[in-house]
Backbone as CSV, one residue per row, in Angstrom:
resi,resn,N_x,N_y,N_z,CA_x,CA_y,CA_z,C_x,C_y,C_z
1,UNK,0.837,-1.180,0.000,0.000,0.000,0.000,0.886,1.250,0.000
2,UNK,0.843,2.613,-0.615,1.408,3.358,-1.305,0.407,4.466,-0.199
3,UNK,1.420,5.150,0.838,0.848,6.253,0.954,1.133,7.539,0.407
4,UNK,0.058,8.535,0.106,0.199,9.718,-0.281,1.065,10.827,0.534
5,UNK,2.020,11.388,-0.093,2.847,12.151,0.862,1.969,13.404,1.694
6,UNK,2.264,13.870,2.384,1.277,14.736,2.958,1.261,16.264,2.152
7,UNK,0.784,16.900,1.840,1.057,18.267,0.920,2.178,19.257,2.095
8,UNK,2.779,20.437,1.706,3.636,20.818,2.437,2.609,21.762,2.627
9,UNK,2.728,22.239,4.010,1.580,23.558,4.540,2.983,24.581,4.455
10,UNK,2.101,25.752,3.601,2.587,26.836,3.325,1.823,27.940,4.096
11,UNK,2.887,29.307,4.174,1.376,30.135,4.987,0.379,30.321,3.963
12,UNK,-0.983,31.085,4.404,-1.824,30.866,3.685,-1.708,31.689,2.238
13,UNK,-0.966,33.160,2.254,-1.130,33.597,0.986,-0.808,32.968,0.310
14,UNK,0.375,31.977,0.544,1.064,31.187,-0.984,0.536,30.301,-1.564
15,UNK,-0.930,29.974,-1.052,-1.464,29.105,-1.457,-2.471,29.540,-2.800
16,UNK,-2.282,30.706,-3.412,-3.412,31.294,-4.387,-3.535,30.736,-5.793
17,UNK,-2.260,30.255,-5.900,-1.597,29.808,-6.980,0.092,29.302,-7.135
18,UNK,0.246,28.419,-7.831,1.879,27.883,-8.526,2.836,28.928,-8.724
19,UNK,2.787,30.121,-8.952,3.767,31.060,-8.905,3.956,31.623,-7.249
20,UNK,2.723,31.978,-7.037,2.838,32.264,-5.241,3.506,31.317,-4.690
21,UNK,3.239,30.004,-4.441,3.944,28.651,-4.196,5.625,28.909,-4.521
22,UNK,5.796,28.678,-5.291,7.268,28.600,-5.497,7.758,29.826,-5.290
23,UNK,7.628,31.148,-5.443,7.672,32.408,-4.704,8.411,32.156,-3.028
24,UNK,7.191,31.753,-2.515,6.912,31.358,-0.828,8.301,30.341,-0.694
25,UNK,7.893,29.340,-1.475,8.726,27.991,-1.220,10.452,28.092,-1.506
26,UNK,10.860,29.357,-2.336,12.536,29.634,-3.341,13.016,30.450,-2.423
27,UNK,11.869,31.973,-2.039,12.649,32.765,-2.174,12.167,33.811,-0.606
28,UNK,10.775,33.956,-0.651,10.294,34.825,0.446,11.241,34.623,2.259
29,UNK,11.644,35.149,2.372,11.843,35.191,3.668,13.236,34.762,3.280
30,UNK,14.033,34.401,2.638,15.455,33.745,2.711,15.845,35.113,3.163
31,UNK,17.439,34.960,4.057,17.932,36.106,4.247,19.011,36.515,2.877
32,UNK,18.727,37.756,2.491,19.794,38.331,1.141,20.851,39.252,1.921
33,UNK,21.863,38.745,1.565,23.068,39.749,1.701,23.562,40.546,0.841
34,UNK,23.164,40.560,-0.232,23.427,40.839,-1.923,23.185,42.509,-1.578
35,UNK,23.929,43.386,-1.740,23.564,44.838,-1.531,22.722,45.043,-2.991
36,UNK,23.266,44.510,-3.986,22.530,45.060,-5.369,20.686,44.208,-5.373
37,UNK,20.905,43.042,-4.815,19.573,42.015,-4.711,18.658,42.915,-4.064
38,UNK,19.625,43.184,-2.507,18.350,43.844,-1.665,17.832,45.087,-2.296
39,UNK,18.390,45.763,-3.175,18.252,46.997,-3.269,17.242,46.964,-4.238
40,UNK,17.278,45.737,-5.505,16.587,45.630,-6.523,15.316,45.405,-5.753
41,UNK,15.086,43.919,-4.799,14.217,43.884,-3.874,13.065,45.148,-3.771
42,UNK,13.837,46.245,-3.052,13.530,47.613,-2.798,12.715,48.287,-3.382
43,UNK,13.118,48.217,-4.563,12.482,49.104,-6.059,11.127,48.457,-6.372
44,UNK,11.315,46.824,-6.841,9.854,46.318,-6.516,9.346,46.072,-5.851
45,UNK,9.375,46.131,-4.552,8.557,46.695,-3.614,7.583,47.744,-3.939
46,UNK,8.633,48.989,-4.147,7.688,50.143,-4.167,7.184,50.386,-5.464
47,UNK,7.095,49.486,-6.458,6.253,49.323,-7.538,4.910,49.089,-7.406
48,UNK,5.181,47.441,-6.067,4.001,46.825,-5.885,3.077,47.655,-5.443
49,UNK,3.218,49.398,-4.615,2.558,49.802,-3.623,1.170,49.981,-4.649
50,UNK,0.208,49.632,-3.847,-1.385,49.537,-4.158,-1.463,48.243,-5.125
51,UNK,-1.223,47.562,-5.137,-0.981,45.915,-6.425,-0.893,45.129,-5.771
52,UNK,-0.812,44.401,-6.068,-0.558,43.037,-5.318,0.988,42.171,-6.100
53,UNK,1.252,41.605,-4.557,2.895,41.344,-5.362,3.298,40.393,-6.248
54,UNK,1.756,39.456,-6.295,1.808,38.493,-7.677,1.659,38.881,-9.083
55,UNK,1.193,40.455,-9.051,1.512,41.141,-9.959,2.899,41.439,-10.576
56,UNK,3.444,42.075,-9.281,4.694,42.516,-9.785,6.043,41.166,-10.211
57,UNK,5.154,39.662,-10.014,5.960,38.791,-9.806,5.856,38.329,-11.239
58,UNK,4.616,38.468,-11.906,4.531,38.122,-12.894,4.936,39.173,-14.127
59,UNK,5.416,40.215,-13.589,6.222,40.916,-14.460,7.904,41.565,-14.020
60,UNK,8.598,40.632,-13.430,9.860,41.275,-12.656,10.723,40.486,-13.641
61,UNK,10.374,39.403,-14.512,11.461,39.770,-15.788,11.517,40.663,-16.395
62,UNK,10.493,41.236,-16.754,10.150,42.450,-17.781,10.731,43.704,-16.830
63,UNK,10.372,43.658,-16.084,11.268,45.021,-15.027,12.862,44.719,-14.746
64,UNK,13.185,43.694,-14.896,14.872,43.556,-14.997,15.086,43.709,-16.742
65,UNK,14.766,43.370,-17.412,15.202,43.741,-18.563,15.361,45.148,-18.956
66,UNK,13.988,45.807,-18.812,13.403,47.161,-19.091,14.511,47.937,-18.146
67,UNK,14.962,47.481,-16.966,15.786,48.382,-15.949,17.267,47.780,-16.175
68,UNK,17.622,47.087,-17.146,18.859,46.641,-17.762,19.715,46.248,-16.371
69,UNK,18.977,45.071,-15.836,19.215,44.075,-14.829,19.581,45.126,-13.228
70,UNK,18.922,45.706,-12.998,18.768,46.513,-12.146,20.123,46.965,-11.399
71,UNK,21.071,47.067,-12.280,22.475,47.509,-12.264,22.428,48.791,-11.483
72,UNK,22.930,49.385,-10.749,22.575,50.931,-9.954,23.451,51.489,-10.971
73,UNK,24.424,51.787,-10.962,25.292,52.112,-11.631,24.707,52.556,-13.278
74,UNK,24.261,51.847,-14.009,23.229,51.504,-15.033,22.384,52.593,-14.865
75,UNK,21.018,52.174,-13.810,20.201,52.851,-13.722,20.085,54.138,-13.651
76,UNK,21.251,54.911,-12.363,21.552,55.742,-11.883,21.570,57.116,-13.153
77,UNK,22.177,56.246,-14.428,21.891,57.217,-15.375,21.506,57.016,-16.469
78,UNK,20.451,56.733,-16.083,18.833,56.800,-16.651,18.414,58.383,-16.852
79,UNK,18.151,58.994,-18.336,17.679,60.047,-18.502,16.458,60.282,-19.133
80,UNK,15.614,61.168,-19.115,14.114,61.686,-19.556,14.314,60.905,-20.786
81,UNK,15.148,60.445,-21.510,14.512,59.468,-22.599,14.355,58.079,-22.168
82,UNK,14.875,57.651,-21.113,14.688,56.732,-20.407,13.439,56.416,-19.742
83,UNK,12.978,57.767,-19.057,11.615,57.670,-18.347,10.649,57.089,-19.475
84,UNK,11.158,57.900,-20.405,9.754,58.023,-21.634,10.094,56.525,-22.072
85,UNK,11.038,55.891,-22.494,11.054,54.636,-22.427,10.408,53.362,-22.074
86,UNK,10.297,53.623,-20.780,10.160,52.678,-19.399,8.518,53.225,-19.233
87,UNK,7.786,54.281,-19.495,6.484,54.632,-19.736,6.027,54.226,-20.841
88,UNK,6.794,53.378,-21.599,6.040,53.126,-22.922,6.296,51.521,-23.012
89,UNK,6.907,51.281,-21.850,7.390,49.467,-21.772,6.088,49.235,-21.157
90,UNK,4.999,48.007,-21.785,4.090,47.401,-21.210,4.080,46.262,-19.998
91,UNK,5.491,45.902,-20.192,5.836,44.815,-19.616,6.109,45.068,-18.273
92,UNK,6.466,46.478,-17.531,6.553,47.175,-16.568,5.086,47.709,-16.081
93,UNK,5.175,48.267,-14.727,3.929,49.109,-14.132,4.735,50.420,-14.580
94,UNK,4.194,51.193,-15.577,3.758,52.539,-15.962,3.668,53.693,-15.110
95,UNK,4.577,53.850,-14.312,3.899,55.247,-13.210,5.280,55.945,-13.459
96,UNK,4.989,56.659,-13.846,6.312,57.576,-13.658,6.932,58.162,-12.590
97,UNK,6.287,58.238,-11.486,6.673,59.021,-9.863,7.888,57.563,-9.480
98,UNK,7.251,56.201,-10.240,7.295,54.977,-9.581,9.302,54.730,-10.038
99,UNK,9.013,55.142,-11.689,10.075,55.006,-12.166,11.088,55.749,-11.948
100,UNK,10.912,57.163,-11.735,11.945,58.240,-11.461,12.363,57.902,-9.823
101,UNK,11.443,57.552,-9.335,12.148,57.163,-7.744,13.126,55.824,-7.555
102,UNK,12.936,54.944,-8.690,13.971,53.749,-8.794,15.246,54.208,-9.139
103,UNK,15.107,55.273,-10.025,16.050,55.681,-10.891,16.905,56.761,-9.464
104,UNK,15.988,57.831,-8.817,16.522,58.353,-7.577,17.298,57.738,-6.621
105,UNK,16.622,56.159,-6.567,16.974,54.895,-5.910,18.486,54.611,-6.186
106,UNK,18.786,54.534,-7.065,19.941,54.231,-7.424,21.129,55.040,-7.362
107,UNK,20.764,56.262,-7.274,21.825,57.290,-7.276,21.899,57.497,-5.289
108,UNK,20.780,56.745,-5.164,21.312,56.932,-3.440,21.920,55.933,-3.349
109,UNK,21.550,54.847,-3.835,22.870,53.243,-3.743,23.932,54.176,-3.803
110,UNK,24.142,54.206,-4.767,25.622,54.539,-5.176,26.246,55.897,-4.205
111,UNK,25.383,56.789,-4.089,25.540,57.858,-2.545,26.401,56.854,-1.371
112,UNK,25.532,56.364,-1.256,25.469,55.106,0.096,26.837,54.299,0.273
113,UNK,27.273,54.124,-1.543,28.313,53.084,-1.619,29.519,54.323,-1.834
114,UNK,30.069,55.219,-2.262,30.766,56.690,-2.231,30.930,56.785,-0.761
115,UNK,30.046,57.011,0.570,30.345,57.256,1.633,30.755,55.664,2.506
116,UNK,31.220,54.683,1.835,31.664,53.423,2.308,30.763,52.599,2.905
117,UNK,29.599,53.022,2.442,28.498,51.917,3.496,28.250,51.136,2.347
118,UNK,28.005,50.006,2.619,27.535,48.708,1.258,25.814,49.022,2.004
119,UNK,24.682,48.539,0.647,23.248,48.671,1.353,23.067,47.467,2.312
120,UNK,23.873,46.202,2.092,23.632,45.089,3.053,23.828,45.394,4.348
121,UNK,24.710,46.323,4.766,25.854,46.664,5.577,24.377,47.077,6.575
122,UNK,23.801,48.532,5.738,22.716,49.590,6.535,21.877,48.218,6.702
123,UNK,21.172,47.653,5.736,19.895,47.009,6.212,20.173,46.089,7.047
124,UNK,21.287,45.278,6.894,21.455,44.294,8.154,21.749,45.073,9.848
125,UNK,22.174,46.402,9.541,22.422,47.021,10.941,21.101,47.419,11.526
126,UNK,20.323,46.940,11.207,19.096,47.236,12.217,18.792,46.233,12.994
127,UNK,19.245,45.018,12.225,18.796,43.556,13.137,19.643,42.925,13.565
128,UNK,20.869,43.629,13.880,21.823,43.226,14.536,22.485,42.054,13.446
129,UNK,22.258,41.991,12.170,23.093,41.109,11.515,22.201,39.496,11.335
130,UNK,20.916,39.797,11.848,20.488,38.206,12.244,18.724,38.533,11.903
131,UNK,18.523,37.606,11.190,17.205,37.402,11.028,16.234,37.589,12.337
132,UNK,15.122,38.817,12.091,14.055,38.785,13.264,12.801,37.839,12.842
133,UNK,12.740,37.103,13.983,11.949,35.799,13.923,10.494,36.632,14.630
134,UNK,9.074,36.537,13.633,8.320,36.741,14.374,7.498,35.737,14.937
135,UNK,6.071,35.563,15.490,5.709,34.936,16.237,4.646,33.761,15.690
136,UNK,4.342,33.946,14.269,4.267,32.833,13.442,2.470,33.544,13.568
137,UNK,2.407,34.098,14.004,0.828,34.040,14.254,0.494,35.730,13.272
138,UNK,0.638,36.949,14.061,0.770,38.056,13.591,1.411,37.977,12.345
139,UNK,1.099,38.998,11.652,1.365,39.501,10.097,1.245,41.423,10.333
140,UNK,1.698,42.111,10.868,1.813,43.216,11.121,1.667,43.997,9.641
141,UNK,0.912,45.125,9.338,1.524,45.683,8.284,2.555,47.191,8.088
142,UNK,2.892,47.066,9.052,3.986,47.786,9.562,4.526,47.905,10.716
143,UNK,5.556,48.165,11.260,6.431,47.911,12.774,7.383,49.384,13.132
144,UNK,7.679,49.275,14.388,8.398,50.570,15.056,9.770,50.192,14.155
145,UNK,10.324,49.105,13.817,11.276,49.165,13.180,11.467,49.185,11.853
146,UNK,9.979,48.947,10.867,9.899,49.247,9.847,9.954,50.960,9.482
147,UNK,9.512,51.429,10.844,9.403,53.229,10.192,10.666,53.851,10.673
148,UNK,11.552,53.122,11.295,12.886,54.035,11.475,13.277,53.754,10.194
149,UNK,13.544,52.868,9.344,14.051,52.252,8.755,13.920,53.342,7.751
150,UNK,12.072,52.934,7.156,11.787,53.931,6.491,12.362,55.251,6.363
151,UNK,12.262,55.586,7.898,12.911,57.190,7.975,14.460,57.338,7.771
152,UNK,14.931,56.424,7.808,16.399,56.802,7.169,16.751,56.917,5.961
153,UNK,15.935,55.259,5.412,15.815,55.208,3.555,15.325,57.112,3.008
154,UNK,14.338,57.583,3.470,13.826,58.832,3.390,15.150,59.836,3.488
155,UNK,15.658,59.776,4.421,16.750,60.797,4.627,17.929,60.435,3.945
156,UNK,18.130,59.365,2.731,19.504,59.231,2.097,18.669,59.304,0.736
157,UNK,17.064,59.780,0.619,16.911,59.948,-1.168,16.026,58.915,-1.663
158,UNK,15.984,57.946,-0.978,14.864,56.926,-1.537,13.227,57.281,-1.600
159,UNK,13.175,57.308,-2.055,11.226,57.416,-2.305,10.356,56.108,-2.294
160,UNK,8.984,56.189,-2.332,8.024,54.789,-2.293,8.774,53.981,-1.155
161,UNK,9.453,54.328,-0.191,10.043,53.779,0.725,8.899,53.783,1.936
162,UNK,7.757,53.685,2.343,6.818,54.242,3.299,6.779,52.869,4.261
163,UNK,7.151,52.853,5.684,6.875,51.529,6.736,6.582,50.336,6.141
164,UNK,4.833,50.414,5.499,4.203,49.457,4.744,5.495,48.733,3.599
165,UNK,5.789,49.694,2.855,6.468,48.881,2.093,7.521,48.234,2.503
166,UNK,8.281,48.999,3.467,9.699,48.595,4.060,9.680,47.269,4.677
167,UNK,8.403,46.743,5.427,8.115,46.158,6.479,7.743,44.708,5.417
168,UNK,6.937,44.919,4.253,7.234,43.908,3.171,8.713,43.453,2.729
169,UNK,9.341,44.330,2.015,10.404,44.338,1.726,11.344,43.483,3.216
170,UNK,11.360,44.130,4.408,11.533,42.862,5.052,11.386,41.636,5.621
171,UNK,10.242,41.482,5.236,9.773,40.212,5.388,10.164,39.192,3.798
172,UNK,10.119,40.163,2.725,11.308,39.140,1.414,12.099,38.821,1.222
173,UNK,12.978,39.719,2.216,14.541,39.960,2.115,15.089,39.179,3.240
174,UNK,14.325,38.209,4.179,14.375,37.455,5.362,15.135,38.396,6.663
175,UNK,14.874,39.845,6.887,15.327,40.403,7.804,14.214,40.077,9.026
176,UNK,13.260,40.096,8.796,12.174,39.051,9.429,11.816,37.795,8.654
177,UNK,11.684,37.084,9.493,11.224,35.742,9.501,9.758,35.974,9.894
178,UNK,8.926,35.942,8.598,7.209,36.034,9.423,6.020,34.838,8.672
179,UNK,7.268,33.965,8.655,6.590,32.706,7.914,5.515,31.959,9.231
180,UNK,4.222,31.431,8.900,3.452,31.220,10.020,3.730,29.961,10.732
181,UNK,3.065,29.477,11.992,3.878,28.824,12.878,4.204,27.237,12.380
182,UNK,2.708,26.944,11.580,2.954,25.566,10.855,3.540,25.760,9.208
183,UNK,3.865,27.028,9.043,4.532,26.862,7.757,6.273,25.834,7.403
184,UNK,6.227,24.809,6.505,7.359,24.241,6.659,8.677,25.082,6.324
185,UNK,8.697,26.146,5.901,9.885,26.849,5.554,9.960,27.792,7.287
186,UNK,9.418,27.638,8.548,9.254,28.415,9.095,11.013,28.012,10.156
187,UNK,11.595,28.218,10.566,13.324,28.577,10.929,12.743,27.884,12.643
188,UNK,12.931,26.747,12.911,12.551,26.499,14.508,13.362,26.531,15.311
189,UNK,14.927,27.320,14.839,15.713,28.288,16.102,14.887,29.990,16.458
190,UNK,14.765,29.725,17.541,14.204,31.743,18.156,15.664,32.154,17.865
191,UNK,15.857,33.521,17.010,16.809,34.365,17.181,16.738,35.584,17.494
192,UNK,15.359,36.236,17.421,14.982,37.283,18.221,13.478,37.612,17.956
193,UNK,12.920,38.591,19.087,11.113,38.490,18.800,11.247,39.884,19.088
194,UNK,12.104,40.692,18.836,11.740,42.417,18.652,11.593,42.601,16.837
195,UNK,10.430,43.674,16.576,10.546,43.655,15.073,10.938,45.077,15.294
């Protein structure tokens, strides 16, 4: 007799569909050290704001191409024929506030990387270097440490940077761990419960 393996319990959003799934299951919550990853991270984030992120998932080839692999350096000089460009790429979300702030985005990377800070360097210095584990239950949509955060991204030039998004963005970028308590990707060492 042949038993059926048991299905893997995912938290519940990833369950909407096969791209959410493998999303959840590859990539959500891993911790990134990649200063250029997290940063790309960053940008779609604040694409997704008002969308949903299976949107932006189903078009983040088309936004690495269109943003010529989200190179800062690259981006950084990106000019008004560029905007008009990237406003006329379908394969992208169309907002121009959205695009000129990626493009702003990048010239603060590179700010950031000029005054010797790498972006891994800043974003990991909030959590002490170590994934914040939350409590498997809560899903916050923003935290006291998502809006400092915010407020610094704010004060070095970043835009679409607002708590909400930041507080996503760390929960992709595995600076939190907010996978739920029976989720199998969920980390069953505590390494810290301040967010």
């Amino acid at each position: 007799m042949t038993v059926a393996p048991k299905p893997l319990l995912r938290c519940s959003w990833a369950n909407s569909d096969a791209l959410m799934a493998s999303y959840h299951d590859e990539e959500w919550g891993k911790p990134i050290h990649d200063s250029r990853m997290l940063w790309e991270t960053l940008m779609l984030e604040g694409f997704q704001a008002g969308l949903s992120w299976q949107t932006i998932l189903k078009r983040r080839e088309g936004f690495r191409d269109a943003f010529q692999g989200f190179v800062p350096e690259v981006v950084a000089a990106f000019g008004p024929a560029d905007v008009e460009r990237l406003m006329a790429d379908a394969r992208i979300i169309r907002a121009r506030a959205k695009i000129e702030a990626t493009i702003g985005g990048a010239r603060a990377y590179l700010a950031m990387q000029a005054e010797g800070l790498s972006f891994s360097d800043f974003a990991w210095g909030f959590t002490g270097g170590k994934p914040i584990r939350g409590d498997g239950v809560a899903l916050p949509a923003e935290t006291p440490l998502s809006q400092n955060i915010s407020k610094a991204l704010k004060k070095r030039g970043f835009k679409f940077v607002g708590p909400v998004i930041v507080y996503a963005w760390m929960q992709a970028v595995g600076l939190v761990d907010d996978h739920a308590a029976d989720c199998f990707r969920r980390k069953r060492k505590t390494v810290g419960q301040s967010r």
